[in-house]
C-alpha positions, -999 to +999 in steps of 0.1 A: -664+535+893-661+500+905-674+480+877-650+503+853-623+495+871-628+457+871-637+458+832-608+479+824-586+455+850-604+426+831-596+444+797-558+443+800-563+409+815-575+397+783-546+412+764-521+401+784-531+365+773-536+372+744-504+385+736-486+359+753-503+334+736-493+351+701-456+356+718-457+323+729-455+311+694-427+334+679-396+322+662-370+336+647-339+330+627-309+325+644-279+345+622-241+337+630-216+366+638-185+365+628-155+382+637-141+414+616-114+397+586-075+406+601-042+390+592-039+351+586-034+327+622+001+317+609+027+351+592+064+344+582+081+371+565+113+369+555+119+400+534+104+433+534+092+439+498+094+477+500+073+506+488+078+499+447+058+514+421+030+487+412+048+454+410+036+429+387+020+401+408+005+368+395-017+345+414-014+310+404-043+284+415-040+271+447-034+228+453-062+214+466-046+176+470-076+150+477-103+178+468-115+191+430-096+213+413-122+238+414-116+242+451-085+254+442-091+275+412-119+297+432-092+298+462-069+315+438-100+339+420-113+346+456-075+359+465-071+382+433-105+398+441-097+405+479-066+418+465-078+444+440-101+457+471-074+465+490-061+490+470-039+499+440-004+492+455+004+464+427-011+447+395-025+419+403-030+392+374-044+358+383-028+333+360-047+317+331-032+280+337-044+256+367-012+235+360+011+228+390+047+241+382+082+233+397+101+256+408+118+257+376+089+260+356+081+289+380+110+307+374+107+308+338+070+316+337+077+348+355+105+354+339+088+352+304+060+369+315+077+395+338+062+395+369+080+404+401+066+382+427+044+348+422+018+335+446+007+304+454-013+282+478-027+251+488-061+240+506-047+219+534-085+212+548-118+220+532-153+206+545-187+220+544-204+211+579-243+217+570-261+214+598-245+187+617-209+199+613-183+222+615-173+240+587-137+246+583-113+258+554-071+254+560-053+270+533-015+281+530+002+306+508+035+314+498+048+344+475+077+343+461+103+370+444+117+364+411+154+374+408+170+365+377+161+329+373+159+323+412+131+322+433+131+328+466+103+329+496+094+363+503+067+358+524+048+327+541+006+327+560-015+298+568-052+307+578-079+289+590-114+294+596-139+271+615-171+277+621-202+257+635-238+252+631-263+268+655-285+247+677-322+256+678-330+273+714-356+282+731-366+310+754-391+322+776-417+336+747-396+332+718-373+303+702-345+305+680-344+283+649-315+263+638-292+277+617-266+255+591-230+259+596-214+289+571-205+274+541-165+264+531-166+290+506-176+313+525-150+306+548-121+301+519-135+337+511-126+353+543-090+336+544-087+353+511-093+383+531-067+378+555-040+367+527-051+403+509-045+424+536-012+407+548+002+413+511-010+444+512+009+453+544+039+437+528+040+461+497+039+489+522+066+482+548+098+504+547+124+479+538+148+501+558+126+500+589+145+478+615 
């Protein structure tokens, strides 16, 4: 009985090292978590648009001053997309031309084309952090109501998102690889997100509700 005990004792012994040599050597990929997508940081609005029957609403390409025009272009494409997920509340057209208009040329663009309210935007701040840096996208967007051949500022939202890299870190048994900073596209994306829902919310507030 004694020798069966020791062996067995001698047994798990064995597997015990075993196993925390093979633990020992474990890694795994470290994965960021980011917070659920909610209304932009910054929200000014200065009329309630009211529950209309689908208004036309174009999305023209957001600035992007001291970065490529791209930048701005997917800003704008990322916006109309987030927009059409949130529901069927308007028509949402995303303007063929990346040219920056005055106001003037604004007002008769809509007007030719009949649209009800305009949107636009500019990328303030727009850097991919890799895995040094933080990544961070600032972007603002105004819509605007067309009224004859006036505009005026309906609604106003800056967001920003910022996220950084993940460190490698080690536990115990197991260590955590390194991971790179989410990408500024990624992040432009999920300002998108917030700009969708607080247009959404717009077109479905009771203009009469104090």
């Amino acid at each position: 009985m004694k020798k069966s005990r020791m062996r067995t004792s001698r047994w798990i012994v064995r597997c015990l090292i075993v196993m925390m040599i093979f633990l020992s050597g474990c890694t795994y990929q470290r994965q960021h978590s980011l917070n659920t997508v909610e209304l932009p940081e910054e929200v000014y609005i200065s009329v309630p648009l009211g529950k209309q029957y689908k208004p036309d609403i174009v999305v023209l390409s957001f600035r992007a001053a001291g970065y490529p025009d791209e930048v701005g272009r997917q800003a704008s494409e990322q916006l109309c997309s987030e927009m059409l997920k949130c529901g069927p509340r308007a028509n949402v057209v995303l303007a063929e031309t990346v040219n920056i208009l005055s106001p003037e040329g604004l007002v008769q663009f809509a007007w030719e084309n009949k649209y009800d309210y305009v949107v636009t935007g500019d990328i303030l701040y727009f850097l991919d952090g890799g895995n040094r840096m933080t990544s961070k996208v600032e972007q603002e967007m105004k819509m605007y109501s067309v009224s004859g051949h006036q505009l005026q500022v309906v609604g106003y939202a800056k967001a920003v998102e910022s996220v950084s890299p993940l460190s490698e870190r080690d536990y115990y048994l197991v260590s955590g690889r390194s991971a790179p900073a989410p990408s500024a596209t990624l992040l432009m994306e999920r300002n998108a997100g917030k700009f969708a829902r607080l247009l959404d919310r717009m077109l479905s507030m009771d203009p009469q509700r104090p």
